[in-house]
N, CA, C and O of each residue as an XYZ file, in Angstrom:
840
protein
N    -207.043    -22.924     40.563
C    -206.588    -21.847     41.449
C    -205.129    -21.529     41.158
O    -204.438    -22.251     40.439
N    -204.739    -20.551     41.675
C    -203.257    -19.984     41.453
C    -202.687    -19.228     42.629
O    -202.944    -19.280     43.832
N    -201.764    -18.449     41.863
C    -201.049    -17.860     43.309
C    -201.322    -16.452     42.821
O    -201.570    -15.980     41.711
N    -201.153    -15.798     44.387
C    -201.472    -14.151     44.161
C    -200.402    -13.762     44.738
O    -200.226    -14.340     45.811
N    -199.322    -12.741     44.366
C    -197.961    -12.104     44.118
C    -198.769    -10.851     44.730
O    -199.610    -10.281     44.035
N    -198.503    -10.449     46.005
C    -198.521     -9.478     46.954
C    -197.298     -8.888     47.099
O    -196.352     -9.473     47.626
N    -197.217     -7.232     46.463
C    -196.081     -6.405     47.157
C    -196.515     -5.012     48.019
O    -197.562     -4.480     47.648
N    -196.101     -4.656     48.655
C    -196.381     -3.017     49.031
C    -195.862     -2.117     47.785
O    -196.508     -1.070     47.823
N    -194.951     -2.106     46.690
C    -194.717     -1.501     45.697
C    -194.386     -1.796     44.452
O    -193.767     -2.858     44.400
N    -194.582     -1.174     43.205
C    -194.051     -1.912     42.088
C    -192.829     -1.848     42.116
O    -192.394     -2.664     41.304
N    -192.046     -1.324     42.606
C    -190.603     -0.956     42.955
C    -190.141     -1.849     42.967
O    -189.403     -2.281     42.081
N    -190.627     -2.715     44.591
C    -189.769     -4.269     44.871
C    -189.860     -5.090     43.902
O    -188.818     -5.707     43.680
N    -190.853     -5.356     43.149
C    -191.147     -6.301     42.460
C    -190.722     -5.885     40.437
O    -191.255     -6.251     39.390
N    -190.059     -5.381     40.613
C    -189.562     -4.477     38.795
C    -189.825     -5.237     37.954
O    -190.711     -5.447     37.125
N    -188.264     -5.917     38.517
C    -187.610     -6.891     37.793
C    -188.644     -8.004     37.227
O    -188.770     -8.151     36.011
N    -189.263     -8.658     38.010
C    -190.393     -9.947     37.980
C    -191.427     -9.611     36.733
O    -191.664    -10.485     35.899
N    -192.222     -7.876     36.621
C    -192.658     -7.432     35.848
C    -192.156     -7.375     34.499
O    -192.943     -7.779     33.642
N    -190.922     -6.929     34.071
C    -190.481     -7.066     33.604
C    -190.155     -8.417     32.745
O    -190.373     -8.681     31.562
N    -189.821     -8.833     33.323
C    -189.502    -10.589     32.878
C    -190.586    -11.157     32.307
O    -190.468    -11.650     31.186
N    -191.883    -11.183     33.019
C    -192.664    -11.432     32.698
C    -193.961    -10.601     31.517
O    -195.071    -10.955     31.121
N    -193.145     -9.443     31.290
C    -193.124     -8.252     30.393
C    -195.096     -7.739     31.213
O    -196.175     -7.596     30.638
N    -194.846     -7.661     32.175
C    -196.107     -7.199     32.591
C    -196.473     -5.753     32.896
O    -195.469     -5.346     33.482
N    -197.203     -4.905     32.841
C    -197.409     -3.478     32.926
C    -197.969     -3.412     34.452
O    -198.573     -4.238     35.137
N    -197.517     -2.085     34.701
C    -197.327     -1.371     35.690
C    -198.125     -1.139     36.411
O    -197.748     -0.012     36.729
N    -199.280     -1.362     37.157
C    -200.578     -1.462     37.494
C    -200.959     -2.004     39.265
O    -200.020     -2.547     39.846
N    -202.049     -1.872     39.904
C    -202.157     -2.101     41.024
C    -202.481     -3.365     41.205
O    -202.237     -3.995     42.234
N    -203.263     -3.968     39.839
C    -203.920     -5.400     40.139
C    -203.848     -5.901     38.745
O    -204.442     -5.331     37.830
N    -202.953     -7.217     38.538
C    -202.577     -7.784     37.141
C    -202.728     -8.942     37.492
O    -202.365     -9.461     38.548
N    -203.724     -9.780     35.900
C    -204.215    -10.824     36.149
C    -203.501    -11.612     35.020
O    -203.593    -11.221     33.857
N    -202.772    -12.748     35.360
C    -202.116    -13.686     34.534
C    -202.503    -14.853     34.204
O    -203.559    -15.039     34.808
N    -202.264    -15.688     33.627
C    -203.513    -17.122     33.663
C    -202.321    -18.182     34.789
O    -202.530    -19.376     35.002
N    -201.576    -17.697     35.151
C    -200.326    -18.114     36.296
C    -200.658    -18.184     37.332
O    -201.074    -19.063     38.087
N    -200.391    -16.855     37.373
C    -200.083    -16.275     38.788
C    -201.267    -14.548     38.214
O    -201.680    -14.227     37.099
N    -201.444    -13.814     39.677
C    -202.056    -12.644     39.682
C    -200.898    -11.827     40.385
O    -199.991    -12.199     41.129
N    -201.254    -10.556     39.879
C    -200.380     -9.837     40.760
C    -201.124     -8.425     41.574
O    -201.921     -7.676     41.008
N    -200.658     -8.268     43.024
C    -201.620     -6.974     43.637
C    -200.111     -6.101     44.173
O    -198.952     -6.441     44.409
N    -200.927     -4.753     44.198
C    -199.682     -3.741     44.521
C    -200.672     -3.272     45.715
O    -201.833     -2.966     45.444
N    -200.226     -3.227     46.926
C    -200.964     -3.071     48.270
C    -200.991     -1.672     48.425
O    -202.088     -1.267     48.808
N    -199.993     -0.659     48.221
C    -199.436      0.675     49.328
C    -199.093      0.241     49.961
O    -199.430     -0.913     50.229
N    -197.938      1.104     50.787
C    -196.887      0.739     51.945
C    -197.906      1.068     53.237
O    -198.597      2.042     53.537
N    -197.661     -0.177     53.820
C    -198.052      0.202     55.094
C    -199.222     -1.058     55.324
O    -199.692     -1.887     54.544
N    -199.432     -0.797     56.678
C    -200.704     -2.602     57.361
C    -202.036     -1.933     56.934
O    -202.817     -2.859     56.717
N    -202.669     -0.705     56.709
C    -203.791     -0.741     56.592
C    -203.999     -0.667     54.694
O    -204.623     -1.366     53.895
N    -203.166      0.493     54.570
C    -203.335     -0.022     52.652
C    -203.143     -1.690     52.004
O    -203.695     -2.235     51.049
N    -202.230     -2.135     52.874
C    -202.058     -3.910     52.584
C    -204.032     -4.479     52.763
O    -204.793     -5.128     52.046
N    -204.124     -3.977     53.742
C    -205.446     -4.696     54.188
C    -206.317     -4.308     53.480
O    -206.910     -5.189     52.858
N    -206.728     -2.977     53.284
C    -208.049     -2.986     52.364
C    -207.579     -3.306     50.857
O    -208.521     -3.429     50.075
N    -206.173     -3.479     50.259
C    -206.045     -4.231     48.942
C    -206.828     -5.679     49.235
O    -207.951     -6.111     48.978
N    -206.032     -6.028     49.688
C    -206.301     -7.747     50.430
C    -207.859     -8.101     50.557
O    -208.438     -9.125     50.194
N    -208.481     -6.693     51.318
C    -210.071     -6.995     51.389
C    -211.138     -6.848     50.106
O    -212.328     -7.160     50.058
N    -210.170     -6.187     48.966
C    -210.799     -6.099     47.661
C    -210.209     -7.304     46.815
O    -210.391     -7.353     45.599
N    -209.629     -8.092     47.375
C    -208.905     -9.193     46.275
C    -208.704    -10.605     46.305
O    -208.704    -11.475     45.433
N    -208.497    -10.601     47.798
C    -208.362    -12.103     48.217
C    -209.650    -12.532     48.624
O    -210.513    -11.955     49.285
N    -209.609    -13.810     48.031
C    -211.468    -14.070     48.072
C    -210.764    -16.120     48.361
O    -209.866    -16.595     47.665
N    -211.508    -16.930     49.538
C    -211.343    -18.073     49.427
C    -212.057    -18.740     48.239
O    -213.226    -18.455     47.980
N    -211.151    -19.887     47.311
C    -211.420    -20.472     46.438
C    -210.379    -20.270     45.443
O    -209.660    -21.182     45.034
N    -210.280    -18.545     44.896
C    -209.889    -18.267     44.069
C    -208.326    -18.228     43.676
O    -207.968    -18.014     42.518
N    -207.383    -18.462     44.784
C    -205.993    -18.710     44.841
C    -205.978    -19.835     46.184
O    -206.650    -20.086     47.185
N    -204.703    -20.333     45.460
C    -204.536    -21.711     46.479
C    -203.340    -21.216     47.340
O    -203.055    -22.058     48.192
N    -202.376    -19.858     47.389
C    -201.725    -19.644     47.769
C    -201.791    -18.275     47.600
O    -202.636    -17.775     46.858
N    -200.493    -17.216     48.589
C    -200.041    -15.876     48.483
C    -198.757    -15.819     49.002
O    -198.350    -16.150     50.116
N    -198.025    -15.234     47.801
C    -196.561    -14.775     47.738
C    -196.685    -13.589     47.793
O    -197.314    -12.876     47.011
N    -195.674    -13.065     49.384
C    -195.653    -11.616     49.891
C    -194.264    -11.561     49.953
O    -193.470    -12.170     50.670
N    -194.032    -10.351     48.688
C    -192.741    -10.386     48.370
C    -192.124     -8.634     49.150
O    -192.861     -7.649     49.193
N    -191.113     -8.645     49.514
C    -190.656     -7.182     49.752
C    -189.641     -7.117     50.333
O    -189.278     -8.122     50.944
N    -188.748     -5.821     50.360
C    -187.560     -5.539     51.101
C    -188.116     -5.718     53.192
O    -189.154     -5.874     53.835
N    -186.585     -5.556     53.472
C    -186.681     -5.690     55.193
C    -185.757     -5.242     55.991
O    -184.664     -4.888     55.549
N    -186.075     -5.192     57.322
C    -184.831     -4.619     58.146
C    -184.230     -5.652     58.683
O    -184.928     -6.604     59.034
N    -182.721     -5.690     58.874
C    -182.343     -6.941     59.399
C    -181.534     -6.563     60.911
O    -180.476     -5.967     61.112
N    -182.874     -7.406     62.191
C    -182.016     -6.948     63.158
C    -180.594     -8.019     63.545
O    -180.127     -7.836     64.670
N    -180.070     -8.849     62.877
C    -178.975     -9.956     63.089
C    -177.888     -9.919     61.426
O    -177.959     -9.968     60.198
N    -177.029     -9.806     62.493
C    -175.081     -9.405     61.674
C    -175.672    -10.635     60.636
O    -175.690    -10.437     59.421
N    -176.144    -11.894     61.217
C    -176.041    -13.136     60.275
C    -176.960    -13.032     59.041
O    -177.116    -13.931     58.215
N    -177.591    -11.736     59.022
C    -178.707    -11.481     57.868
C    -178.103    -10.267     57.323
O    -178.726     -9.241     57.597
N    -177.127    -10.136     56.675
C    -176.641     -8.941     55.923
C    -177.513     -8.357     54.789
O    -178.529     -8.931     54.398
N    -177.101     -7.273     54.316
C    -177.821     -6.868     53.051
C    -177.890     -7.649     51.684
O    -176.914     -7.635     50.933
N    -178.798     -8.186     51.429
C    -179.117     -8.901     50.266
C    -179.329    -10.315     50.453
O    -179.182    -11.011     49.449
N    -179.669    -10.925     51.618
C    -179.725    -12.351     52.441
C    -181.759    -12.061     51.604
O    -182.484    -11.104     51.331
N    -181.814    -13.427     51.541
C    -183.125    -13.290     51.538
C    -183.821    -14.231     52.859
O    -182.896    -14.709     53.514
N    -184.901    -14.542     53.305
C    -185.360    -14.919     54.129
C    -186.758    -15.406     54.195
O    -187.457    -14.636     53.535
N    -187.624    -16.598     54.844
C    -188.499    -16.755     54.839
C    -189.589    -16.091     55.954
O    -189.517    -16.892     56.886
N    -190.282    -15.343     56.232
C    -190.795    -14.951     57.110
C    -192.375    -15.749     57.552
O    -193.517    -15.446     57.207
N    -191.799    -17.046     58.589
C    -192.977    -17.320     59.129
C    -194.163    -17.189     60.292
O    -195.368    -17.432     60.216
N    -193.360    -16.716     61.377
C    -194.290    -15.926     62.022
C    -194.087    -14.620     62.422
O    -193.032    -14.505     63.046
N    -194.848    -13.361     62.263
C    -194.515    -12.183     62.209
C    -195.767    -11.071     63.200
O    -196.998    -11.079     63.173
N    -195.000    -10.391     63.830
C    -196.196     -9.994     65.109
C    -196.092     -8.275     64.819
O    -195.198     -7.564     64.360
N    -197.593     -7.984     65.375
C    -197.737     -6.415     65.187
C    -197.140     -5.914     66.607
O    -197.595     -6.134     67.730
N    -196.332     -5.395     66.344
C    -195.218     -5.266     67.302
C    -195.763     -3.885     68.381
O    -195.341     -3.766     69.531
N    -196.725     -2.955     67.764
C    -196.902     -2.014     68.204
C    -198.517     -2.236     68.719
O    -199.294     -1.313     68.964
N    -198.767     -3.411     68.801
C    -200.267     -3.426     69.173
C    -200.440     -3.714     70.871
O    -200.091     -4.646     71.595
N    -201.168     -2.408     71.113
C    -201.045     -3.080     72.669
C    -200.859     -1.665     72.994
O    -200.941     -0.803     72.119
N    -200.615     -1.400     74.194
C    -200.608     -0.111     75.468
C    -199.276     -0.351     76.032
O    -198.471     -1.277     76.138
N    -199.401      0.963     76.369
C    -198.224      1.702     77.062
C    -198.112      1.973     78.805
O    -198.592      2.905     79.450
N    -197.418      0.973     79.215
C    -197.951      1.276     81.247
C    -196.659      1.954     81.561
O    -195.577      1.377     81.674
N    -196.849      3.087     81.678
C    -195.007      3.439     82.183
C    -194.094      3.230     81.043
O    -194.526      3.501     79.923
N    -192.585      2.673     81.209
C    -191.711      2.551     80.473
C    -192.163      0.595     79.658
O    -191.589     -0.013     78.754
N    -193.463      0.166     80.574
C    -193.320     -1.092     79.981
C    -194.428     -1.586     78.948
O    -195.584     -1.435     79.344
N    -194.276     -2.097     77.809
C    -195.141     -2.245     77.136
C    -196.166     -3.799     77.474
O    -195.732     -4.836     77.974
N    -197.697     -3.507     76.988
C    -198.561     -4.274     77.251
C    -198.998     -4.987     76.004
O    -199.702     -4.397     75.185
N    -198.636     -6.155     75.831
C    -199.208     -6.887     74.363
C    -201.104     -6.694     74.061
O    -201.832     -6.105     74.860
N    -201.339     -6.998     73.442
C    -202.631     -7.241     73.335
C    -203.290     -8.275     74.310
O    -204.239     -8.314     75.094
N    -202.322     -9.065     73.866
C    -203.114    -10.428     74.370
C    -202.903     -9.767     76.186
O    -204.087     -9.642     76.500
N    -202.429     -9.509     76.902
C    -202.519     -9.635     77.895
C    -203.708     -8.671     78.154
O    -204.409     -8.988     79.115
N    -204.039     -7.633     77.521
C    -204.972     -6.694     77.189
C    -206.831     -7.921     77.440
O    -207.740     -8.167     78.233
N    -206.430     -8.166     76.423
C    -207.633     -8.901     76.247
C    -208.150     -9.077     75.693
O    -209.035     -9.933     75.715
N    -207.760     -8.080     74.595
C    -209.086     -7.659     73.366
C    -208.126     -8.545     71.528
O    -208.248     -7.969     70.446
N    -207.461     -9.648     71.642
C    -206.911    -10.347     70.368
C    -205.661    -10.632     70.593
O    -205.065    -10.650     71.670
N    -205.193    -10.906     69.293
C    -203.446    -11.356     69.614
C    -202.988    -10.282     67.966
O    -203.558     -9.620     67.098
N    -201.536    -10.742     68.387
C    -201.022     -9.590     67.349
C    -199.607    -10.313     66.438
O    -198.900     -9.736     65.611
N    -199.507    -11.765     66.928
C    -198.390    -12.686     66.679
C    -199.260    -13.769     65.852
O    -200.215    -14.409     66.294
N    -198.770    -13.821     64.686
C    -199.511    -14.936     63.583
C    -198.223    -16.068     63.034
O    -196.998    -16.152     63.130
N    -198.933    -16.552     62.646
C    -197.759    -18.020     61.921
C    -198.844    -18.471     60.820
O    -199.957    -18.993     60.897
N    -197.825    -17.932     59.505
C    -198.626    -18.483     57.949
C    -198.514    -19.818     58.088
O    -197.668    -20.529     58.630
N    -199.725    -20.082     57.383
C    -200.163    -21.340     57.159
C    -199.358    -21.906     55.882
O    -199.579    -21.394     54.785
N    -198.211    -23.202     56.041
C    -197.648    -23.572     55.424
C    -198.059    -24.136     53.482
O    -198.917    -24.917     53.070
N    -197.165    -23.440     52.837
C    -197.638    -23.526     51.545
C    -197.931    -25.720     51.306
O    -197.757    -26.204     52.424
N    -198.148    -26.448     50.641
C    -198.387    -27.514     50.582
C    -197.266    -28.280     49.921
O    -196.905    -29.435     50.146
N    -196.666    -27.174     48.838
C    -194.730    -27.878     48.731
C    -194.231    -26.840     49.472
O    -194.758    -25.787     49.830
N    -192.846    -27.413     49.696
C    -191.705    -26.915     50.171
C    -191.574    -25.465     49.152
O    -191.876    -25.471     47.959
N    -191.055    -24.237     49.908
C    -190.406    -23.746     49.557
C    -189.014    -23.668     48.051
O    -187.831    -23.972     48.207
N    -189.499    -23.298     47.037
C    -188.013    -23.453     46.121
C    -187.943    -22.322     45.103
O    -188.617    -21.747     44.249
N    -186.644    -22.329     45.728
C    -184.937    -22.184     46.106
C    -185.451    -21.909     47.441
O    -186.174    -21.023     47.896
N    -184.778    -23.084     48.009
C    -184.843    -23.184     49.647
C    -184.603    -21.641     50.375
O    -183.746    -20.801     50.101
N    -185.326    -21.612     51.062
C    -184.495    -20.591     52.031
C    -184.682    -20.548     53.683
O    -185.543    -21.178     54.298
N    -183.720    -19.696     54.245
C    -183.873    -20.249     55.650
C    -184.782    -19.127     56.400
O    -184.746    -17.948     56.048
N    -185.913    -19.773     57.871
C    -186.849    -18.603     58.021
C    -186.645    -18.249     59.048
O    -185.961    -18.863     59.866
N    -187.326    -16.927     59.275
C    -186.933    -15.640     60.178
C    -188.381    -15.523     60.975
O    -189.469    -15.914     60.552
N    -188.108    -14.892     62.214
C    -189.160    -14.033     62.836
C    -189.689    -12.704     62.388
O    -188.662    -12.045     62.229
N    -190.515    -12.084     62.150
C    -190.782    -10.693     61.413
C    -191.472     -9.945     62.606
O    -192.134    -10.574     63.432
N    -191.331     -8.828     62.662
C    -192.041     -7.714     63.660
C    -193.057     -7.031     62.251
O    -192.801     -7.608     61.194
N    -193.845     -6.212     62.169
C    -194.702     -5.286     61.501
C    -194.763     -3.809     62.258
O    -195.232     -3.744     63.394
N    -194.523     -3.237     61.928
C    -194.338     -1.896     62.254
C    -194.871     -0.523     61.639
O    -194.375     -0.235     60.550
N    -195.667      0.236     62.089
C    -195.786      1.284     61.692
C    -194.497      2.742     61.547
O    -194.459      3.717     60.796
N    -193.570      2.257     62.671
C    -192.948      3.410     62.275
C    -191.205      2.360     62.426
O    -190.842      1.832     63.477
N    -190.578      2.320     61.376
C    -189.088      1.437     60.914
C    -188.127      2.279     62.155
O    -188.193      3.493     62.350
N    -187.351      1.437     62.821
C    -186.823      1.619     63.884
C    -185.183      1.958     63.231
O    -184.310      1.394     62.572
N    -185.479      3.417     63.985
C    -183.982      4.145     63.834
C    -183.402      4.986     64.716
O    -182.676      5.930     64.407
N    -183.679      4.692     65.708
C    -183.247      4.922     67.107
C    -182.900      3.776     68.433
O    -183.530      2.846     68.936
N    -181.504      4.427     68.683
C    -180.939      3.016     69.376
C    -181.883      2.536     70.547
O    -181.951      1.307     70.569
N    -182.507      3.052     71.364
C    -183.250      2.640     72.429
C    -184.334      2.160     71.800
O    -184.761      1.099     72.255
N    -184.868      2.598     70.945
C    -186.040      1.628     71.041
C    -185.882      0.623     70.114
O    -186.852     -0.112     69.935
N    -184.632      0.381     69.335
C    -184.412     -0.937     68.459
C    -183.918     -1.693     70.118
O    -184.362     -2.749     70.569
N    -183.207     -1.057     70.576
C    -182.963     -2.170     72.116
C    -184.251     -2.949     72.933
O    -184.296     -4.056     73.471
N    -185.363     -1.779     72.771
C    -185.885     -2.265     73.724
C    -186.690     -3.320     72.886
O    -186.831     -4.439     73.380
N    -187.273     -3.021     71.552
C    -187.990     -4.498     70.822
C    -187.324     -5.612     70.300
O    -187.857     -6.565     69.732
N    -185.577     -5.370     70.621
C    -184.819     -6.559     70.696
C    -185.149     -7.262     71.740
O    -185.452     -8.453     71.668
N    -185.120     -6.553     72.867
C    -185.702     -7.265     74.596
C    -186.919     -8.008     74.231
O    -186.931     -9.156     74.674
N    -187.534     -7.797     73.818
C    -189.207     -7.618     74.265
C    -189.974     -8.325     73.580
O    -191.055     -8.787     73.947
N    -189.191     -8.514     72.006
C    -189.516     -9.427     71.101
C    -188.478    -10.196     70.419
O    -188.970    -11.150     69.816
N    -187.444    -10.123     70.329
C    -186.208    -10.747     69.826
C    -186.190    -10.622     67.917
O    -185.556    -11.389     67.192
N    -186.844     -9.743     67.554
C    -187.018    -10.431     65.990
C    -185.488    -10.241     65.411
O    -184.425     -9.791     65.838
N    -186.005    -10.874     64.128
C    -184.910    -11.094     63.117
C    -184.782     -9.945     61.971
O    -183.773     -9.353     61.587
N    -186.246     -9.813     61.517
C    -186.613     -9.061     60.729
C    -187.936     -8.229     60.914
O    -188.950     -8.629     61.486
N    -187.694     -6.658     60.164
C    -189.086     -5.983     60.650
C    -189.065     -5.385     59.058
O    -188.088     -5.153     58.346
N    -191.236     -5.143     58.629
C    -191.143     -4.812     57.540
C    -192.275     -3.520     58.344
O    -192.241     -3.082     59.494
N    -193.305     -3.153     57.080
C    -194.486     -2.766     57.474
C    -196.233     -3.156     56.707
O    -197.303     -2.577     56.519
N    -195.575     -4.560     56.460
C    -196.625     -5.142     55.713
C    -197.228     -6.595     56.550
O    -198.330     -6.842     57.040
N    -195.902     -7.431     56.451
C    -195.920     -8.516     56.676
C    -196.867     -9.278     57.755
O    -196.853    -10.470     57.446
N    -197.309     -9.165     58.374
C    -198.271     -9.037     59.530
C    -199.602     -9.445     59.207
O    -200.229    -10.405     59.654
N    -200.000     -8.459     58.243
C    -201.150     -7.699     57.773
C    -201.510     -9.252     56.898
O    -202.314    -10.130     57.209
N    -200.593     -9.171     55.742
C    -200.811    -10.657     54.380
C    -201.353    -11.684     55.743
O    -202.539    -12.013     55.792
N    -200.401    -12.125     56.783
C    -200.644    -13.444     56.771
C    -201.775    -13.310     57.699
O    -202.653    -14.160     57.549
N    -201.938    -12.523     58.533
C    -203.192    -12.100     58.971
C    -204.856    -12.402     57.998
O    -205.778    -13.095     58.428
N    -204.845    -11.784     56.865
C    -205.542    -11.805     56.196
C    -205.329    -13.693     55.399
O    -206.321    -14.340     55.061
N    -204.408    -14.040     55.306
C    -204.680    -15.140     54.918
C    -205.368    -16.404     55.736
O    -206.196    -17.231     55.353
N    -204.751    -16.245     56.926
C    -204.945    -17.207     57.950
C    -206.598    -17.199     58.068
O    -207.163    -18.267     58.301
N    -207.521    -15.741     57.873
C    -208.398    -15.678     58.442
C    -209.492    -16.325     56.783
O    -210.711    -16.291     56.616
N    -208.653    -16.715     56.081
C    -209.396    -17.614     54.713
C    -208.637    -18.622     54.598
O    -208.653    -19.365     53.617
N    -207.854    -18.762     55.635
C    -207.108    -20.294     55.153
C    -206.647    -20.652     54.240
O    -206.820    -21.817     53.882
N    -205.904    -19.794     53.539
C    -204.739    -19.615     52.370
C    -203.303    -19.574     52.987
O    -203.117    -18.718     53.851
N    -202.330    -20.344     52.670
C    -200.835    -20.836     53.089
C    -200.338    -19.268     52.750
O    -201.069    -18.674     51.958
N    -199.577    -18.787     53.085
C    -199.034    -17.665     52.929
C    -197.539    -17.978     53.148
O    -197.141    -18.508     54.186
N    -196.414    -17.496     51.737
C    -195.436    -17.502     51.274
C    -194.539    -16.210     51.852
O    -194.665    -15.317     51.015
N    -193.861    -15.849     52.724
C    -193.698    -14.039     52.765
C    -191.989    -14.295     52.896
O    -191.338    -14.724     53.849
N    -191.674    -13.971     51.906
C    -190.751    -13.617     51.408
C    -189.756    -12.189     51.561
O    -190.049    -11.087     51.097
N    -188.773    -12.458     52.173
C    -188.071    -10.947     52.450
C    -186.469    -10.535     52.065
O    -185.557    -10.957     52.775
N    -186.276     -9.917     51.214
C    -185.039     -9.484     51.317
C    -184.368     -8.379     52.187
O    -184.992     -7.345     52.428
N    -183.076     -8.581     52.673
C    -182.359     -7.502     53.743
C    -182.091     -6.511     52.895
O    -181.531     -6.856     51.855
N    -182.492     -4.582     53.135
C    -181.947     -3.973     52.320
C    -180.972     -3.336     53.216
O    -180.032     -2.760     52.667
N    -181.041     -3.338     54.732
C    -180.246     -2.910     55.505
C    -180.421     -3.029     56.818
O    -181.523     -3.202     57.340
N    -179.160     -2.930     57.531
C    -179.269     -3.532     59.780
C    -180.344     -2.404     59.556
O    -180.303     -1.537     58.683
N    -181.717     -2.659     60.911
C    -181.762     -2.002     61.658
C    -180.774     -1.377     62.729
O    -180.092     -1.979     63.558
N    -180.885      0.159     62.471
C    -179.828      0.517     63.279
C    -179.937      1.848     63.268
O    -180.526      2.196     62.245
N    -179.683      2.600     63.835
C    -179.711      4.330     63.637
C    -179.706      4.846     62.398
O    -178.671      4.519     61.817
N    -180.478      5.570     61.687
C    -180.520      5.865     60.405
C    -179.329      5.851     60.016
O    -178.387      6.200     60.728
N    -179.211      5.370     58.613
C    -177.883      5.538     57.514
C    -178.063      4.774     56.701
O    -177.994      3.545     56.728
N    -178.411      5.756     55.587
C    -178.720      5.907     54.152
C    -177.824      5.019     53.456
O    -178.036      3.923     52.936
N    -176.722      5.752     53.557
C    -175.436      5.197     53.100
C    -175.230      3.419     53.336
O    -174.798      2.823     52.349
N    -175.393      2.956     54.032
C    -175.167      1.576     53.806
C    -176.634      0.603     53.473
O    -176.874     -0.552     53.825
N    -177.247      1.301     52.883
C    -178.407      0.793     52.631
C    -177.370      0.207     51.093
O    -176.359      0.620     50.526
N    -178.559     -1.232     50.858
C    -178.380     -1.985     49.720
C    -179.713     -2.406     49.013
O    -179.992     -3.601     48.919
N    -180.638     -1.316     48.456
C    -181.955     -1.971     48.306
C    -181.754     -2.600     46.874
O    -182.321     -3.611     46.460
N    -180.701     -1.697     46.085
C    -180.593     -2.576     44.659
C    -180.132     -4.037     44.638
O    -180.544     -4.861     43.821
N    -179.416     -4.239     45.415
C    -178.908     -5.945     45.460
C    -180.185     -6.581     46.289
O    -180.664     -7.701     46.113
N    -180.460     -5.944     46.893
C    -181.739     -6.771     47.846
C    -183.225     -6.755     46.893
O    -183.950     -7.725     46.676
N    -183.328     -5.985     46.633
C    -184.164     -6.530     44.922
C    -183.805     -7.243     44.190
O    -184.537     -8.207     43.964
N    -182.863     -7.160     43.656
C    -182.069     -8.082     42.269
C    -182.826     -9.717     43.036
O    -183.692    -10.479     42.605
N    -181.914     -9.724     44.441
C    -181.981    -10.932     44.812
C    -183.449    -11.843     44.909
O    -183.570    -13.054     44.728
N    -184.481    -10.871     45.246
C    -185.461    -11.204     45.647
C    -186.212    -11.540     44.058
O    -186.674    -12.547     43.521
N    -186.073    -10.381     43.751
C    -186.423    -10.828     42.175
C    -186.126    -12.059     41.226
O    -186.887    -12.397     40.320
N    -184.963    -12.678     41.528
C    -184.163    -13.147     40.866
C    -185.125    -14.830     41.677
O    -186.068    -15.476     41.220
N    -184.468    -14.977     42.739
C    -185.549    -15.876     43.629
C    -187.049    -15.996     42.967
O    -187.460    -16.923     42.269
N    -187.836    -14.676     43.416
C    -189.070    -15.269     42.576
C    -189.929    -15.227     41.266
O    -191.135    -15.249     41.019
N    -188.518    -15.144     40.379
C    -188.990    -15.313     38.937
C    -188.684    -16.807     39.041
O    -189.437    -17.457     38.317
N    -187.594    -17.724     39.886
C    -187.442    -19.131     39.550
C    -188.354    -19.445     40.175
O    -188.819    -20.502     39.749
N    -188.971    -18.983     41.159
C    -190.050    -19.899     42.140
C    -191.328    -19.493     41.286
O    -192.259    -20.287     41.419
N    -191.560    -18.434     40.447
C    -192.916    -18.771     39.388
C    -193.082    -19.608     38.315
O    -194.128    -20.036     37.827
N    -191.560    -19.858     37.894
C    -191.405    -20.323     36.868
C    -190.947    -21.839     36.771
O    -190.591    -22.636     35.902
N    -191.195    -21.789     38.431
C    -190.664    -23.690     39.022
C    -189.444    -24.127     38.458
O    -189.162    -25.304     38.229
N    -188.588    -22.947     38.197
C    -187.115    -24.077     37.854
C    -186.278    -24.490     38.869
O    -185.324    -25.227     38.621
């Protein structure tokens, strides 16, 4: 068995391709590692995932991608481990207050990957993740899912992988680089090139076990 290298784009993942002089493609098979290109977003992640991940056939999944960072202490280009990560938008609307699922009745929407069997390497330190359909750029409502959920980090994938792993019992790796605060739109202080480099740079040593 091996590992399967999950991104939402070939974008995040260039560099790694590269290195590994691999072509450009949605689904690349290595005698290593495999690699899948999802589409952005929880439901294109999922039906990749439902055409690919099969129990037996990988002993692990590395979910690699950029992120929003809601904490000063996670600047642009920090990388991060993301172990438990919740669909932040799942659930009803009562008034001004939101209703989780679970209190709903009908599932839960907060997962925790199932730990890979080594440690993490190049260590890194881990975060809470939100999943989101729509990236928060408006001050009230980054306030109010600071209240409501406290996260660290929000993508629009992350959720989805460990979701799908948990439910085959595959350890799930999810990996995130900061490309910029959540915070009221601005372009301008975005850093997605260093927040790639970094991430890249990270998991060409973690394929290559140095």
């Amino acid at each position: 068995m091996k590992t399967l290298l999950v991104a939402a784009t070939w974008f995040e993942i260039k560099n790694i391709l590269t290195h590994f002089e691999l072509k450009t493609d949605s689904y690349i098979e290595t005698p290593d590692f495999d690699v899948l290109i999802t589409g952005v977003g929880m439901t294109a992640t999922a039906f990749a995932l439902g055409q690919h991940l099969r129990p037996g056939k990988y002993n692990q999944v590395l979910n690699l991608g950029i992120a929003g960072s809601f904490r000063s202490a996670l600047p642009p280009g920090s990388l991060v481990q993301v172990c438990q990560d919740i669909l932040a938008e799942l659930g009803a609307e009562d008034g001004p207050e939101f209703i989780p699922i679970e209190a709903l009745g009908f599932g839960e929407s907060s997962y925790t990957a199932i730990p890979a069997l080594q440690p993490t390497h190049p260590p890194l330190s881990t975060a809470k993740g939100i999943t989101v359909n729509k990236v928060h750029g408006h001050q009230p409502s980054i306030d109010a899912v600071n209240a409501r959920l406290a996260p660290d980090v929000e993508t629009m994938e992350g959720a989805a992988v460990i979701y799908a792993c948990n439910k085959h019992q595959i350890p799930c790796i999810q990996v995130r680089a900061i490309s910029n605060f959540v915070e009221p739109r601005n372009k301008e202080s975005w850093k997605i090139d260093l927040a790639i480099k970094n991430l890249n740079d990270w998991a060409i040593r973690f394929l290559t076990k140095e």
